[in-house]
C-alpha positions as CSV (number, residue, x, y, z in Angstrom):
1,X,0.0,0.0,0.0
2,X,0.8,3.5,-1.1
3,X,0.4,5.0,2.5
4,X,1.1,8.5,0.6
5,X,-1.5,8.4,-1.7
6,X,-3.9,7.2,0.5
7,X,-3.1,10.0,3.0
8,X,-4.0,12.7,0.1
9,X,-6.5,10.6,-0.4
10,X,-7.8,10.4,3.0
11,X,-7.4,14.5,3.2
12,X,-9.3,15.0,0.0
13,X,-12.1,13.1,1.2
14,X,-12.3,15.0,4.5
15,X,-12.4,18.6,2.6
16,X,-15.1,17.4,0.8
17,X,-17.3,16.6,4.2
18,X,-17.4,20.7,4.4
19,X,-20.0,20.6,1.2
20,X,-22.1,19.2,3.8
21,X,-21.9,23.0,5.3
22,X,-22.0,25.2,2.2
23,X,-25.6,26.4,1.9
24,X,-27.6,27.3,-1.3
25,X,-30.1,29.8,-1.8
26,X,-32.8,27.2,-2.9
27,X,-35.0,25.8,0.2
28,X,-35.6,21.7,0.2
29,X,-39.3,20.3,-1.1
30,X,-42.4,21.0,1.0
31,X,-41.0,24.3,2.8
32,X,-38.0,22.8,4.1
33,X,-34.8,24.6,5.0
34,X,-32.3,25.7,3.0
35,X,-30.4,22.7,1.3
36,X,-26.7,22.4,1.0
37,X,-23.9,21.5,-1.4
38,X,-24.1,17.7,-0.8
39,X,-27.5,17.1,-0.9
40,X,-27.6,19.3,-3.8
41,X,-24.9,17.2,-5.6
42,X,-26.8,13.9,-4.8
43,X,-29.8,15.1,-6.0
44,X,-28.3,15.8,-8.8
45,X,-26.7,12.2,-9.5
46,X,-30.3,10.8,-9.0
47,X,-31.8,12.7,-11.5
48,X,-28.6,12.4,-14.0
49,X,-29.9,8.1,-14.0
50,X,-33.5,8.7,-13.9
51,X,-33.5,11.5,-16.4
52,X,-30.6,10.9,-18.8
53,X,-33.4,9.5,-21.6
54,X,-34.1,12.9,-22.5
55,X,-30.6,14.2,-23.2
56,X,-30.6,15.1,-26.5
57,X,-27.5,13.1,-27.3
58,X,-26.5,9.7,-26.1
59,X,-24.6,10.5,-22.3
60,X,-22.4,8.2,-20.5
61,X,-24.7,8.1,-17.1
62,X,-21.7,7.2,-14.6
63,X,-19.3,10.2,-16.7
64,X,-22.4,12.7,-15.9
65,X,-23.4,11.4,-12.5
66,X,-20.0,11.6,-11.4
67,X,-19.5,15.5,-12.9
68,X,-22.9,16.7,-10.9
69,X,-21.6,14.9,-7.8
70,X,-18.1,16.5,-7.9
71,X,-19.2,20.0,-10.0
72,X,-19.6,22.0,-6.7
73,X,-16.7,21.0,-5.1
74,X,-15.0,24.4,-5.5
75,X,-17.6,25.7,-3.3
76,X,-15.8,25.2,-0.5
77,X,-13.4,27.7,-1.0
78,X,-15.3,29.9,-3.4
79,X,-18.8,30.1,-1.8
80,X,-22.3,29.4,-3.3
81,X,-23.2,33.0,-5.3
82,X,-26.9,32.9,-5.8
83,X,-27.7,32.8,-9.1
84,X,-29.7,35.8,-9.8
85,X,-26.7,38.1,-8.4
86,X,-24.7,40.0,-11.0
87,X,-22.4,41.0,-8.8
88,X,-21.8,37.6,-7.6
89,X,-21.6,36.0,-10.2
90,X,-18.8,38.0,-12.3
91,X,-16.0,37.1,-9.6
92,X,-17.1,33.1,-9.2
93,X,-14.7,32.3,-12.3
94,X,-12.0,33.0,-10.6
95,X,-12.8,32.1,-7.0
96,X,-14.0,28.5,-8.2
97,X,-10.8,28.5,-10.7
98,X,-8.2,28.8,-7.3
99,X,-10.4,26.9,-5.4
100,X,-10.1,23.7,-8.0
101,X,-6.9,24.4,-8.1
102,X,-6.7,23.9,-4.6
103,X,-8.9,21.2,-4.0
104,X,-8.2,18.9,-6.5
105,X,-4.6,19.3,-5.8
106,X,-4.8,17.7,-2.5
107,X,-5.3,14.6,-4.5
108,X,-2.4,12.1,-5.9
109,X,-2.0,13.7,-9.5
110,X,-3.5,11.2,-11.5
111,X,-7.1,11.6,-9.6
112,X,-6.9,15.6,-9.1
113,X,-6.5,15.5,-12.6
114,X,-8.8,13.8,-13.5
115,X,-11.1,15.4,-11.6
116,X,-9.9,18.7,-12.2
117,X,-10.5,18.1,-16.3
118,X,-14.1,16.4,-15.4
119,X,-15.2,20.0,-13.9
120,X,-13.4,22.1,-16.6
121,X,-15.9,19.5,-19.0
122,X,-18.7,21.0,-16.7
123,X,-17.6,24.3,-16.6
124,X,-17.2,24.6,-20.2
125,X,-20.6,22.9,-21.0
126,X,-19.8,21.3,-24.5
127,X,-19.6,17.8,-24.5
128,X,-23.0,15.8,-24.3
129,X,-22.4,14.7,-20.4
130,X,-21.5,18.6,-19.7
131,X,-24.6,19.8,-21.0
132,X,-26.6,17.0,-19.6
133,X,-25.4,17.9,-16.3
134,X,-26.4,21.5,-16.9
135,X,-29.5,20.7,-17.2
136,X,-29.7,19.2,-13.9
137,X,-28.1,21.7,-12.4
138,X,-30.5,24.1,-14.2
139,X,-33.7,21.9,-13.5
140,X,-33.4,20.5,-9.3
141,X,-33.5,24.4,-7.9
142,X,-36.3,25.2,-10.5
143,X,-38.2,21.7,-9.2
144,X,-37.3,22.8,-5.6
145,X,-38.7,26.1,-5.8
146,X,-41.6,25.5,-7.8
147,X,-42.4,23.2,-5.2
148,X,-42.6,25.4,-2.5
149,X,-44.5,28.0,-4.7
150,X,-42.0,29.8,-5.6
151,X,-41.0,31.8,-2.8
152,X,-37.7,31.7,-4.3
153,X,-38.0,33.6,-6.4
154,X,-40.4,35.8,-5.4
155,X,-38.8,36.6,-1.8
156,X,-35.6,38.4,-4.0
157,X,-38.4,39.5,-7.0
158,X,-37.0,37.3,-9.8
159,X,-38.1,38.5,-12.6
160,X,-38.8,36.1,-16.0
161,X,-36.2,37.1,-17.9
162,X,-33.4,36.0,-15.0
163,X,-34.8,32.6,-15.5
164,X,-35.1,32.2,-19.0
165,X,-31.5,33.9,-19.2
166,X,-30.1,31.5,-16.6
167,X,-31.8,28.4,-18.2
168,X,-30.9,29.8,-21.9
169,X,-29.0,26.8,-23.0
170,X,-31.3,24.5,-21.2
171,X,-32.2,23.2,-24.8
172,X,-28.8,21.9,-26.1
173,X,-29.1,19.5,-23.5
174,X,-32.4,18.2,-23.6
175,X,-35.2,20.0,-25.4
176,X,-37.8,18.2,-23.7
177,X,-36.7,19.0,-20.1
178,X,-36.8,22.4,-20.9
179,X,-40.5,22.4,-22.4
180,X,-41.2,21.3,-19.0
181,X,-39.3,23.9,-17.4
182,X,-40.9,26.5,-19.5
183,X,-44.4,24.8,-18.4
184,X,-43.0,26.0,-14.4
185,X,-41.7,29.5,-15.3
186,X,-45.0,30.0,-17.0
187,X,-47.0,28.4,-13.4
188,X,-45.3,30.9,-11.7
189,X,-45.9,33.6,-13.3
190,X,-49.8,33.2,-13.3
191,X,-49.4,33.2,-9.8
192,X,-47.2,36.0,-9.3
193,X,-44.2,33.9,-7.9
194,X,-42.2,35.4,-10.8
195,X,-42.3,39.3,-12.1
196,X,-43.1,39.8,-15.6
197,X,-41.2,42.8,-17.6
């Protein structure tokens, strides 16, 4: 035994217990509190298997689950930034780039980076699993929300067009996920959960 590697190991595996403490701006299922990071990511992986039918393109379902679980990894260092903050949002490249840095460098080299190149694939959102995984991502907080009425959204007065703009390349990954998303946006606005323009 490599008592090296599985000491990096070991370390890697504890950093990423703190996902368990990062929490998201979207609230669990039936009014619930806020959820984190983790359950977040295993949400995710759920939904990658019982979903992945309606990528648009053929996905390797264990590549994809494995991206989702791992994708928000680099919030440990960087921090969730809600997705409807401008501000926010413009420094998270670079917080999440040193943070994967980071992270996935406590890991022997051939696993951090691997792992490392598995979230640049998410980041970049161009293979089939990447924008598969988008999708998810995109889809759980909308499900989440809608849900719990929307409060959401309407608590920080999210307006249409943040949603269609967040979820704008929803359809490269699976057009029929996002008629079913649009089906939701449209729900909330009839009753007032979202603004119109």
């Amino acid at each position: 035994m490599d008592r090296e590697r599985l000491d990096r190991q070991i370390r890697f595996i504890l950093e990423l217990d703190k996902e368990k403490s990062i929490l998201r701006q979207t609230h669990l299922s039936g009014g619930g509190p806020r959820e984190n990071d983790a359950e977040h990511a295993w949400h995710l992986a759920a939904m990658t298997w019982l979903l992945s039918e309606y990528s648009n393109q053929p996905v390797d379902t264990a590549k994809t689950m494995l991206m989702v679980l791992l994708h928000d990894v680099v919030e440990i260092d960087a921090g969730d930034s809600y997705a409807y903050d401008p501000e926010a949002q413009k420094s998270a490249p670079e917080r999440e780039r040193k943070a994967a840095e980071r992270l996935y460098g406590l890991l022997p080299e051939d696993q951090g980076s691997f792992l490392k190149a598995l979230w640049e694939e998410f980041e970049r959102g161009e293979s089939p699993e990447a924008k598969f995984a988008h999708v998810m991502d995109n889809l759980q907080p909308m499900l989440l929300n809608h849900s719990n009425g929307g409060q959401d959204w309407s608590s920080r007065g999210v307006r249409r067009s943040q949603v269609e703009e967040r979820n704008r390349h929803t359809a490269e990954g699976s057009e029929a996920i996002w008629a079913y998303m649009k089906e939701i946006i449209e729900q909330n606005l009839q009753r007032g959960s979202l603004k119109d323009e």
